[in-house]
C-alpha positions in Angstrom: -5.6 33.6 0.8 -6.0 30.4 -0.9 -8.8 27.5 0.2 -6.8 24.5 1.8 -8.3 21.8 -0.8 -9.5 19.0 0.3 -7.2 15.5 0.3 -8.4 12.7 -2.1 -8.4 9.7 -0.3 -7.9 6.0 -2.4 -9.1 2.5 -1.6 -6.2 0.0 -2.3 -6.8 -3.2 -4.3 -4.2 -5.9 -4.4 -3.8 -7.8 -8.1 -2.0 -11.3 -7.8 -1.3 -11.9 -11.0 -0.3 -10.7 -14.7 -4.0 -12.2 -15.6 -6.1 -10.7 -13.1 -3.7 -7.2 -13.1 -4.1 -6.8 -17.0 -7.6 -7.2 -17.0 -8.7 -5.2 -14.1 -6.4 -2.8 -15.9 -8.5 -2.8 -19.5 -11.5 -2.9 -17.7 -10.6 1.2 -15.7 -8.7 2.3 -18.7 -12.2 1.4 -20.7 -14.4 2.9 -18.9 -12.3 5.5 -17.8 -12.6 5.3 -14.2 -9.6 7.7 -12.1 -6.8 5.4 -11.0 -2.7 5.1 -10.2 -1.1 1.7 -10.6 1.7 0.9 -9.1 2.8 -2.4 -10.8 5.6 -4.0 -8.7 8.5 -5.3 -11.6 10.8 -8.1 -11.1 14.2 -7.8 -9.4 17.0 -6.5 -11.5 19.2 -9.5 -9.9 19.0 -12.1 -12.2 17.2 -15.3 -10.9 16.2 -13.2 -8.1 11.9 -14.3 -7.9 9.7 -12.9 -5.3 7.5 -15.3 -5.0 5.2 -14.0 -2.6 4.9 -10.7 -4.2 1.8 -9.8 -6.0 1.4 -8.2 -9.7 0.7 -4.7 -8.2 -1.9 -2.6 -6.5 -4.1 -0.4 -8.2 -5.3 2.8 -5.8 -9.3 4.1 -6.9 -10.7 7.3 -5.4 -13.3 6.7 -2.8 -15.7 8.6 -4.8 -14.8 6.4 -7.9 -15.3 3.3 -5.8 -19.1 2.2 -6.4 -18.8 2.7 -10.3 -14.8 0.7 -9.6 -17.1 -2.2 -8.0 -20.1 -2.5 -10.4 -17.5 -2.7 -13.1 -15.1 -5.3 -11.5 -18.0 -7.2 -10.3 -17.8 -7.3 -6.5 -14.7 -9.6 -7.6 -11.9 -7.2 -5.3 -11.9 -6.4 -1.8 -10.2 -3.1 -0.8 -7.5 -3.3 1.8 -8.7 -1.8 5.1 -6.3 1.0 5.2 -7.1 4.0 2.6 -4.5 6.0 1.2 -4.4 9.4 1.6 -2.8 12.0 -0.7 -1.9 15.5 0.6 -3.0 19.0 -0.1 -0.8 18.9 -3.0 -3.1 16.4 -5.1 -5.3 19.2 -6.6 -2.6 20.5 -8.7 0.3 17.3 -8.7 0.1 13.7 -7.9 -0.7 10.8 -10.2 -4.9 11.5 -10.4 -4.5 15.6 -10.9 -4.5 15.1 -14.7 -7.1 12.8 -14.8 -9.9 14.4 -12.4 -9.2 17.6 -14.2 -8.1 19.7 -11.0 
């Protein structure tokens, strides 16, 4: 019988621009800190803006979270909901490869 794992649960940081994104960015893939990005891309209408629409989000683990701030500089608040991904993260998902599970 296999061990249920245990879900990894993400804190959710909002990036509102290409400036701010890019370098938050640099700054996790330097250090190497466990993260998915979800980077929201323009419209494929033509002329179509969303103008209220930030750069993307950028989910951290919650045990990733105090190295995430120290790094960042206490510049980010998390949202207040965490995101939550299923049994299925130990072996799929977008942070399997990178936390080595």
């Amino acid at each position: 019988m296999s061990v249920p794992s245990t879900p990894l649960r993400f804190y959710i940081f909002y990036l509102e621009d290409q400036i701010e994104g890019e370098h938050v960015y640099n700054i996790v893939l330097d250090n190497q800190v466990p993260h998915r990005l979800q980077k929201f891309q323009e419209s494929a209408y033509g002329g179509a803006m969303s103008l209220n629409r930030p750069w993307g989000k950028i989910y951290i683990p919650e045990a990733e979270l105090d190295r995430f701030m120290l790094l960042t500089g206490n510049r980010l608040a998390p949202e207040v909901e965490m995101h939550v991904d299923g049994n299925r993260a130990k072996n799929k998902g977008c942070l399997g490869f990178l936390m080595g599970k």
